[in-house]
N, C-alpha and C positions, 0 to 999 in steps of 0.2 A: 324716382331717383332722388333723392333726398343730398349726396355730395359725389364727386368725382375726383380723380385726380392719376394721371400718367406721367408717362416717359416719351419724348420726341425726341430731341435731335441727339445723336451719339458720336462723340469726337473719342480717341483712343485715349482711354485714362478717364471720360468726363462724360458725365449723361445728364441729361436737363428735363428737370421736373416740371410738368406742363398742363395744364387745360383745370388746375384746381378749383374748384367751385363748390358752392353751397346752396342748395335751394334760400332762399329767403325766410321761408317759413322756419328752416333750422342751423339760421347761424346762432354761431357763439353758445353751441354744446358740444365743441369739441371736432368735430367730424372731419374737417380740413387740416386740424392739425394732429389727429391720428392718421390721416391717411398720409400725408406728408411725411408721419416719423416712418410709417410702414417703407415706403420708396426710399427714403435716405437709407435707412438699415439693408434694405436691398441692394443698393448703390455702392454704399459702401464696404459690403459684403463681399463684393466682387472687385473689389482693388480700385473702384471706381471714384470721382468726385463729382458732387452734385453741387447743379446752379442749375440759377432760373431767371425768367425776368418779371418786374413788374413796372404795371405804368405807376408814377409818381400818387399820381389823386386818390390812389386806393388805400389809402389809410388803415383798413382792417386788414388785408395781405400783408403790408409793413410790417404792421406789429407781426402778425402771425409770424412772419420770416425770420425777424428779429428774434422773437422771445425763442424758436428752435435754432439759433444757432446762426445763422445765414447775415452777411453783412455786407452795405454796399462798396461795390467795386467800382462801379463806374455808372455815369449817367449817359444816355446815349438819345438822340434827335431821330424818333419814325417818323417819315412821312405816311399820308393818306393816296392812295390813287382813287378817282372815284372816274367812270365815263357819264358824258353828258350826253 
């Protein structure tokens, strides 16, 4: 699989583009953000709005999100649970 990228969570009006990825071996020839324009055009097809989240440190998803359109709304605190 060389990139991926869906749809998860669905609010009335809003669906959230999710799990985008890129093998290593083929970023930055486009892959993530043809699949991204494909889901938005989907999205937005259907009377829908698209969002998503990213962690901050990801630097190449930024941009990516950025240069299609997408802009921050809000920053928001995950925690980790982990058992010991």
């Amino acid at each position: 699989m060389v990139a991926m990228a869906g749809e998860r969570l669905k609010q009335p009006g809003f669906s959230e583009i999710s799990g985008v990825c890129t093998h290593p071996d083929f970023q930055g020839r486009g892959s993530g953000r043809e699949l991204c324009l494909l889901l938005l055009d989907r999205i937005t097809s259907r009377g829908e709005q698209a969002y998503l989240h990213v962690h901050q440190s990801n630097m190449g998803a930024l941009a990516l999100y950025k240069a299609i359109g997408f802009r921050e709304r809000r920053q928001i605190n995950i925690g980790k649970l982990e058992s010991v």
